[in-house]
C-alpha positions in Angstrom: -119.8 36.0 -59.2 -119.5 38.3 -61.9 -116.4 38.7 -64.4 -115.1 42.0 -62.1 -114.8 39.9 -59.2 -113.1 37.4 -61.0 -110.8 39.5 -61.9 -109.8 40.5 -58.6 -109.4 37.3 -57.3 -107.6 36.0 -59.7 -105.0 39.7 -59.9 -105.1 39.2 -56.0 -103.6 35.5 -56.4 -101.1 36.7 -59.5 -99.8 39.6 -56.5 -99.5 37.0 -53.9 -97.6 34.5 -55.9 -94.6 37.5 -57.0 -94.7 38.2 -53.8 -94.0 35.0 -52.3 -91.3 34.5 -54.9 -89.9 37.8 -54.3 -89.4 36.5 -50.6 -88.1 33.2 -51.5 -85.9 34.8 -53.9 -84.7 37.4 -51.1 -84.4 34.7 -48.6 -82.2 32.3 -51.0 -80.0 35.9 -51.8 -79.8 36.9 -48.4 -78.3 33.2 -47.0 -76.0 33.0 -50.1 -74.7 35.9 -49.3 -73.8 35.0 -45.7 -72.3 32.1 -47.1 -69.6 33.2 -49.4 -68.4 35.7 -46.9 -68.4 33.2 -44.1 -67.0 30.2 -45.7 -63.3 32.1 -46.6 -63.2 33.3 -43.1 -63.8 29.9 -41.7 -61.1 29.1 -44.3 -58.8 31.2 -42.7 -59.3 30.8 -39.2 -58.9 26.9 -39.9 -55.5 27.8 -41.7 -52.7 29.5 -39.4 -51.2 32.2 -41.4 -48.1 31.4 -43.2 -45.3 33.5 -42.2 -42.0 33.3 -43.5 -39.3 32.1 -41.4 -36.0 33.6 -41.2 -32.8 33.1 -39.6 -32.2 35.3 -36.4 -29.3 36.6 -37.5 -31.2 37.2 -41.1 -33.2 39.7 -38.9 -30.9 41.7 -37.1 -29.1 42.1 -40.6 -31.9 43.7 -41.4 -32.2 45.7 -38.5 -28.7 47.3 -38.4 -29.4 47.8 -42.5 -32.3 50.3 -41.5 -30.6 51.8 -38.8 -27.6 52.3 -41.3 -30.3 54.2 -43.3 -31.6 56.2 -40.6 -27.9 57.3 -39.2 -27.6 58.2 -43.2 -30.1 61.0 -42.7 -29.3 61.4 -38.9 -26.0 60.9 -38.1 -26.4 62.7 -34.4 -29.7 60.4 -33.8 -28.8 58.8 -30.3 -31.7 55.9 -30.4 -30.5 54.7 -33.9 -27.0 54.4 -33.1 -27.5 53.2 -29.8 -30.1 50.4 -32.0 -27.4 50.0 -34.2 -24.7 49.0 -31.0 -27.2 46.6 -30.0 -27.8 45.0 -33.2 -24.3 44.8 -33.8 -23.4 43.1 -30.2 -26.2 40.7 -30.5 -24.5 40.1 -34.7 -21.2 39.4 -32.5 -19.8 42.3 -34.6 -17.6 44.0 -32.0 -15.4 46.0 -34.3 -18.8 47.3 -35.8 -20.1 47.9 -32.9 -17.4 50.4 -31.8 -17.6 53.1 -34.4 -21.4 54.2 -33.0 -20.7 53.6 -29.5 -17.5 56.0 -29.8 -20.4 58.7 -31.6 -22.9 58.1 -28.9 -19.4 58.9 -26.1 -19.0 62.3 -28.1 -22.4 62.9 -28.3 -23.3 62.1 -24.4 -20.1 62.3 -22.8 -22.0 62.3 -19.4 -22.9 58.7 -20.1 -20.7 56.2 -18.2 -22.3 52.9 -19.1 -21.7 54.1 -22.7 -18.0 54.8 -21.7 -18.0 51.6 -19.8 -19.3 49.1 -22.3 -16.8 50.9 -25.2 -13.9 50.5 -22.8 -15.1 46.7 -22.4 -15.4 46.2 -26.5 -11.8 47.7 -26.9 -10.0 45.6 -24.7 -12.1 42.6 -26.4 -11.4 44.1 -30.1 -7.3 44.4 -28.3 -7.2 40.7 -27.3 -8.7 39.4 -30.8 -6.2 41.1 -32.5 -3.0 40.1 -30.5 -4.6 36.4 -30.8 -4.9 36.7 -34.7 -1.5 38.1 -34.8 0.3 35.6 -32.5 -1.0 32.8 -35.0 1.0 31.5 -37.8 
């Protein structure tokens, strides 16, 4: 064998040995890689999300708050103060509950349940009062 061939050989056997490295190296990369993105989503499947707990009442506070808002910029908008009578019936807040209802009659006079259900909150809002007067 003569020094050219050598040569080869042994350039040959240099090539082959990055190249295997190169693999391994791609190989160990590629897995690591899978790893850290798998292992925090494991994470948090395992863990149930944390989500704060509030009272119900907390909630509908919050609600009637934003529709408040809403009827700020849109006093004539019938789904925010019919929102808002909910809210404030499931609050037990018949007095507030009153004011937008009596809009919502001007608004939709054609509506009887909303004439209804206002004639049933002022006979309530009637009743509470003559009890808080008649006590001492």
């Amino acid at each position: 064998m003569g020094s050219d061939e050598k040569y080869l050989i042994n350039r040959r056997k240099q090539i082959e040995r990055r190249q295997r490295f190169l693999t391994v190296v791609s190989i160990v990369s590629f897995f690591g890689s899978i790893i850290f993105s798998a292992v925090p989503a494991i994470q948090q499947a395992m863990n149930p999300p944390k989500v704060a707990v509030g009272s119900p009442e907390n909630s509908l506070e919050k609600q009637a708050k934003g529709l408040e808002m809403v009827l700020q910029r849109e006093p004539e908008n019938q789904v925010a103060l019919e929102g808002l009578v909910n809210v404030r019936l499931n609050l037990k807040d018949t007095q507030g509950a009153i004011q937008p209802l009596e809009k919502l009659v001007k608004l939709r006079p054609e509506r009887q349940d909303y004439k209804v259900v206002l004639g049933r909150l002022k006979k309530e809002q009637n009743k509470s009062d003559s009890q808080t007067n008649n006590q001492p």
